[in-house]
C-alpha positions in Angstrom: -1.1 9.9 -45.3 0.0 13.4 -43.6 -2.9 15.7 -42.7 -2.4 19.3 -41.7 -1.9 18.7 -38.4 0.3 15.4 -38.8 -2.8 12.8 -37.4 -6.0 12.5 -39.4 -9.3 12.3 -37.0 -12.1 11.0 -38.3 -13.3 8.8 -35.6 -17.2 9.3 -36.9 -16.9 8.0 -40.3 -14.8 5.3 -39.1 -17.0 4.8 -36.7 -19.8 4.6 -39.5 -18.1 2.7 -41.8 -17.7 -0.2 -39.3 -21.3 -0.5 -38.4 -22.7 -0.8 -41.3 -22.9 -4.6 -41.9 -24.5 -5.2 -38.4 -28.2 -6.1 -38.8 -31.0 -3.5 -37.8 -34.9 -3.7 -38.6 -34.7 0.4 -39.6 -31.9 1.8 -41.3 -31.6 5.1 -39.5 -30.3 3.4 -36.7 -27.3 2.2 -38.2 -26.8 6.4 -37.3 -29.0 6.5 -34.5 -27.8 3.6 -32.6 -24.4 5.1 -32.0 -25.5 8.5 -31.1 -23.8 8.2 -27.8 -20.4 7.5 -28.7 -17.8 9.8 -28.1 -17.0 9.7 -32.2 -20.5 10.9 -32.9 -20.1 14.6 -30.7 -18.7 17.5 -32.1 -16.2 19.7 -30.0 -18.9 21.2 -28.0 -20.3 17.7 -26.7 -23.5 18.0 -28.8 -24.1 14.9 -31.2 -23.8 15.7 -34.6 -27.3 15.3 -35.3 -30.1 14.5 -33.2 -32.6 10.9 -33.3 -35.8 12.0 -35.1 -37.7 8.6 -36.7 -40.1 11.5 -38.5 -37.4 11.7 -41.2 -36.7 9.1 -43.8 -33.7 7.1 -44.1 -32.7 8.9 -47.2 -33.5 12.7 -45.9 -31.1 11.5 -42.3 -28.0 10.3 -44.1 -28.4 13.7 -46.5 -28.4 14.9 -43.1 -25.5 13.7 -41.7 -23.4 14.4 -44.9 -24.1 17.9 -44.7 -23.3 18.3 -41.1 -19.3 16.3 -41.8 -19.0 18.9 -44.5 -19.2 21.5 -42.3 -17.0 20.3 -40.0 -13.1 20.7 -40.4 -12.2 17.5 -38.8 -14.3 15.4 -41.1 -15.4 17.8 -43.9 -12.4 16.6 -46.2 -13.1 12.8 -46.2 -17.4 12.5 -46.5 -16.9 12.2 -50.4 -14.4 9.4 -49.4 -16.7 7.5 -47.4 -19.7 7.1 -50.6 -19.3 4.2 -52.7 -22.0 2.1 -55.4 -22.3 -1.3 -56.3 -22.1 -0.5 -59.8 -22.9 1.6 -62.4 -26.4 1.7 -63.2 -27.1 1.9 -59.3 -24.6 4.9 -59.6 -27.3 6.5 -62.3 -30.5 5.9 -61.0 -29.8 6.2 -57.2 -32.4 8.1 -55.3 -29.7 9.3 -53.2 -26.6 12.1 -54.8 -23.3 10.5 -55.2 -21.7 12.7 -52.8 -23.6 11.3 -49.9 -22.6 7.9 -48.3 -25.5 5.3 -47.8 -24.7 3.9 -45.0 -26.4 0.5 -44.6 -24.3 -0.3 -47.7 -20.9 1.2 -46.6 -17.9 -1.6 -46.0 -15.2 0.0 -45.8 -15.5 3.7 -45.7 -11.8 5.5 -46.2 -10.0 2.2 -48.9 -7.2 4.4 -50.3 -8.0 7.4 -48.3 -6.9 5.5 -45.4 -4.6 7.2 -43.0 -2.4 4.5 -44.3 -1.5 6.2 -47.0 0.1 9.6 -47.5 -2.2 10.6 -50.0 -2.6 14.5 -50.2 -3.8 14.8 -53.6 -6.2 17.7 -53.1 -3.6 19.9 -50.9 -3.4 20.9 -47.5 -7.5 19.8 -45.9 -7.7 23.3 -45.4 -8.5 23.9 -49.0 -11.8 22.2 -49.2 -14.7 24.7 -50.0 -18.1 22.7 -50.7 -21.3 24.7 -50.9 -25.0 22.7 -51.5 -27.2 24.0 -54.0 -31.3 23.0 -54.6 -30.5 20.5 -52.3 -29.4 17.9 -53.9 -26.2 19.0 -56.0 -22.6 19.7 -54.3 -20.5 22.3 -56.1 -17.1 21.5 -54.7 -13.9 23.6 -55.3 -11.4 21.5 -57.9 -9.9 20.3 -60.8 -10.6 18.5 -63.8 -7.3 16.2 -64.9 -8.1 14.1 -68.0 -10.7 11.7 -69.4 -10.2 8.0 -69.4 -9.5 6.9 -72.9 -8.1 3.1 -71.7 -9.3 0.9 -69.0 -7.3 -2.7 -68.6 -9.5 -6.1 -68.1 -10.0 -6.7 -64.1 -6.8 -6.9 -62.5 -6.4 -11.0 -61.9 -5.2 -10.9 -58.2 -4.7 -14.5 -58.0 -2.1 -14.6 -60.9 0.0 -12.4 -59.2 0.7 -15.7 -56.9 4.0 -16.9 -57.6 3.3 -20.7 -56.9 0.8 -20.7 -59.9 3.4 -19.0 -62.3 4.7 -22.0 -64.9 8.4 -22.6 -65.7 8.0 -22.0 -69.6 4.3 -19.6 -69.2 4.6 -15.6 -69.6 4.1 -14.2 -65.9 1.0 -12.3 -65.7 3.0 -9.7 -64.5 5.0 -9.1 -67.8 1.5 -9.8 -69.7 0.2 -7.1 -67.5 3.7 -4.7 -68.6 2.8 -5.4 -72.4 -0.6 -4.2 -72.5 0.4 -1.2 -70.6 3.6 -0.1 -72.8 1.3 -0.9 -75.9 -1.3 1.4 -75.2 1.6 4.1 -73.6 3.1 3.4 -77.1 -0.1 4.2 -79.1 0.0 7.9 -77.6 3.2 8.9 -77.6 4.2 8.8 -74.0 7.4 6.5 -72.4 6.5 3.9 -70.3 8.4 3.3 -66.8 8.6 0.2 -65.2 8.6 2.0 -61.8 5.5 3.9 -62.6 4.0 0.7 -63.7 4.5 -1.1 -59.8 3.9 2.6 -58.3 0.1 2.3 -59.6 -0.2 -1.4 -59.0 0.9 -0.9 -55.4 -1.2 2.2 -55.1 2.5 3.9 -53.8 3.1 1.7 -51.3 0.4 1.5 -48.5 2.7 3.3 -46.1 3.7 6.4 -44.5 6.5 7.1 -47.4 5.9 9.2 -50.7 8.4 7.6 -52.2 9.6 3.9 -52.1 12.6 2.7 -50.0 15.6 0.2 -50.3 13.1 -2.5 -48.5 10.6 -1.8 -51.1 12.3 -1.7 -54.3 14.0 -5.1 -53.2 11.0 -7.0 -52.9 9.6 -5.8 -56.6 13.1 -7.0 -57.6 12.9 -10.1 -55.5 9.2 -11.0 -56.8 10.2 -10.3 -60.2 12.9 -12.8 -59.8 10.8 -15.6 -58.1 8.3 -15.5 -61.1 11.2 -15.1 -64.0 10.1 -11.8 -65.4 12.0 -10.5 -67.9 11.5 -6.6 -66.1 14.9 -4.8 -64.5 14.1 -2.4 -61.9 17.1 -0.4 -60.6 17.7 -1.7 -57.0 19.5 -0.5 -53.8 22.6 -2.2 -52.8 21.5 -1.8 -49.0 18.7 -3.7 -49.3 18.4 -6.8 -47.7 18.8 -10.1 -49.3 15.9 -12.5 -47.9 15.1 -13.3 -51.8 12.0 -15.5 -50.8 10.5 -13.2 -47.7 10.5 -10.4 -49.7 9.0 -11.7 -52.8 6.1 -12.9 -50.8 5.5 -9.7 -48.9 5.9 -8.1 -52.8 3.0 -11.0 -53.9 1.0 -9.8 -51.0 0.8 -6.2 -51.8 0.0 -6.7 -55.4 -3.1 -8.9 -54.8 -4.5 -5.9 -53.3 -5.3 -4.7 -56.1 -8.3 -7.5 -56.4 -11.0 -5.8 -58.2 -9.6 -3.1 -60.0 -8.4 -2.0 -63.3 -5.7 0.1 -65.4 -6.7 2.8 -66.8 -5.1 5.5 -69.1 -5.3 9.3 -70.1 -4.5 10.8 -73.3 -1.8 12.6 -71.2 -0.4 9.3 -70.4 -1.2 9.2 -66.9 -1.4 5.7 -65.3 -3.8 5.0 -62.2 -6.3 2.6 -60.7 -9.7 2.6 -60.6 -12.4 0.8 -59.4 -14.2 -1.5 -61.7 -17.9 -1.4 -61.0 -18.7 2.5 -61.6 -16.1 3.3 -64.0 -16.4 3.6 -68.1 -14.6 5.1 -70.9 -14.3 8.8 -70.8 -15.3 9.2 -67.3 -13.3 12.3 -66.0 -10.1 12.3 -63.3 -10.4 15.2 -60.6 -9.2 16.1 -57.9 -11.2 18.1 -55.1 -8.9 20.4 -53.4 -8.5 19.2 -49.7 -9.5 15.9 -50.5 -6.5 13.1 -50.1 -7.3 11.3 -53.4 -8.5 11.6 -57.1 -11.7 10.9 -57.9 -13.6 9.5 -61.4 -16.7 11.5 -62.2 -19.1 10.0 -64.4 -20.7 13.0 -66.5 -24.7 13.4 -66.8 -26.6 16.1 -67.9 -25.5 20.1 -67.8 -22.2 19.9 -66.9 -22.6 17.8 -64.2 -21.2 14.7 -62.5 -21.6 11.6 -60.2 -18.9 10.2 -57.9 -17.9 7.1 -59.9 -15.2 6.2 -57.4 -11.6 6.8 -55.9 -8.5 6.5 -58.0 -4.5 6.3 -57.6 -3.3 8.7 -60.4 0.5 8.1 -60.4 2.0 11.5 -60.4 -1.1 13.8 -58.6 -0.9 12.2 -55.2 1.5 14.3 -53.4 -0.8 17.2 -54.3 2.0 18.1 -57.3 -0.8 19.3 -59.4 -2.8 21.5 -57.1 -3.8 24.6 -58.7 -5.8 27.6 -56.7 -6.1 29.3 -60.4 -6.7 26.2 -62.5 -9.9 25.5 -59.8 -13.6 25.6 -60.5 -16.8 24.3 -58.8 -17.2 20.8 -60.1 -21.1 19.7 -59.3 -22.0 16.3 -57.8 -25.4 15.1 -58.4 
């Protein structure tokens, strides 16, 4: 992923993010323990916030979300780092969507890693966020489409090609079907490329677009399982059939947990499968690397639901200063 300056820092929420599965008897040290590290000072050598065990848990991480939003460095990938368990923790948490609890954080960036070129929100510079009542986010974005399909839970380990039978469909081409059905249904063309594009979340590399290598091991994987799919292929790719069909196997198992979904406009992503639902809204905030699903709730306003890969919005292609509005997280 390309940031504005060409190298993402965000050595705090890493930082963060990798603590959080330590043990601790209080909660607000898994911030307060690592006040001292170089990650956890802003520019002037000041910690971002200060120890105070007068607060609660809750009111310190609230805390520490608003200070990262104010600060350019960080400010575009707090709403990256928050997460659930599922969906009715999502509803009834005590805590707002939009601020990362972090004694249940694993793995703060996922596919806002720097990784990824993601830049679905523009240039990080864009991001305007603004707290009202103290509990709701109002951040500057836009609204894509509502989910109107969602796929079963992606089955990781079928995408291994020793368990693929001689005569047996290949879950990959059972996988195809379901999508061109439903892409059928509404009217839109389905692409095989597209398809792998959102399986493989665009490659988790430094490229926008695929290369010889890449397009050689979907061909090569396809092969090894006897899919009946035809992807155009370089002729300067190399030839190590078997090596690159296992690299291929490799990256589509990372999609372990996850489902399809679909808009009515046809667009084909990934989301996560514990917080999302049928008509949950696609966003994108501006400055932020990656879509979003927003589960509505009352007044207009939303939850974080999770991150998505929207095939088609993640080079920032649909980035609109006059289509934005202030989307609210609660």
């Amino acid at each position: 992923m390309a940031a504005d300056s060409g190298k993402v820092d965000h050595g705090w929420l890493n930082l963060l993010g990798n603590v959080s599965f330590r043990d601790v008897t209080d909660a607000r040290d898994y911030i307060y323990a690592f006040l001292g590290c170089p990650a956890a000072k802003s520019d002037n050598g000041l910690p971002y916030v200060d120890a105070d065990y007068t607060i609660s848990k809750d009111e310190l991480y609230k805390r520490v979300a608003r200070t990262l939003l104010r600060n350019p460095k960080e400010g575009p990938w707090i709403l990256c780092a928050t997460g659930c368990s599922g969906r009715e923790e999502l509803l009834r948490s005590h805590l707002p969507s939009w601020v990362p609890c972090w004694d249940t954080v694993r793995c703060v960036l996922r596919l806002s890693d720097k990784r990824f070129w993601f830049k679905a929100g523009g240039p990080e510079s864009l991001l305007q966020t603004e707290e009202q009542d103290g509990a709701t986010l109002s951040v500057r974005g836009q609204r894509l489409d509502e989910i109107t399909w969602i796929s079963d839970i992606i089955d990781s380990k079928s995408f291994l090609i020793a368990q693929n039978q001689p005569d047996a469909e290949p879950y990959i081409d059972k996988l195809r079907d379901q999508i061109s059905m439903q892409m059928s249904k509404i009217g839109k063309e389905f692409q095989y490329k597209d398809f792998f594009l959102a399986l493989l979340h665009g490659f988790p590399t430094w490229y926008s677009s695929p290369k010889a290598w890449q397009m050689h091991g979907i061909s090569a994987y396809l092969e090894s399982v006897g899919s009946k799919m035809a992807v155009d292929m370089s002729k300067e790719a190399p030839t190590d059939l078997q090596r690159a069909a296992l690299a291929m196997e490799g990256d589509l198992r990372r999609t372990m947990g996850r489902r399809i979904a679909i808009t009515p406009h046809g667009r084909l992503g990934i989301v996560e499968v514990r917080s999302t639902r049928l008509g949950d809204t696609l966003c994108i905030f501006h400055g932020v690397s990656v879509p979003f699903v927003l589960a509505p709730t009352t007044d207009g306003r939303f939850k974080l639901a999770g991150q998505a890969y929207i095939h088609g919005v993640m080079g920032g292609e649909l980035v609109d200063q006059s289509k934005a509005e202030s989307i609210l997280l609660e």
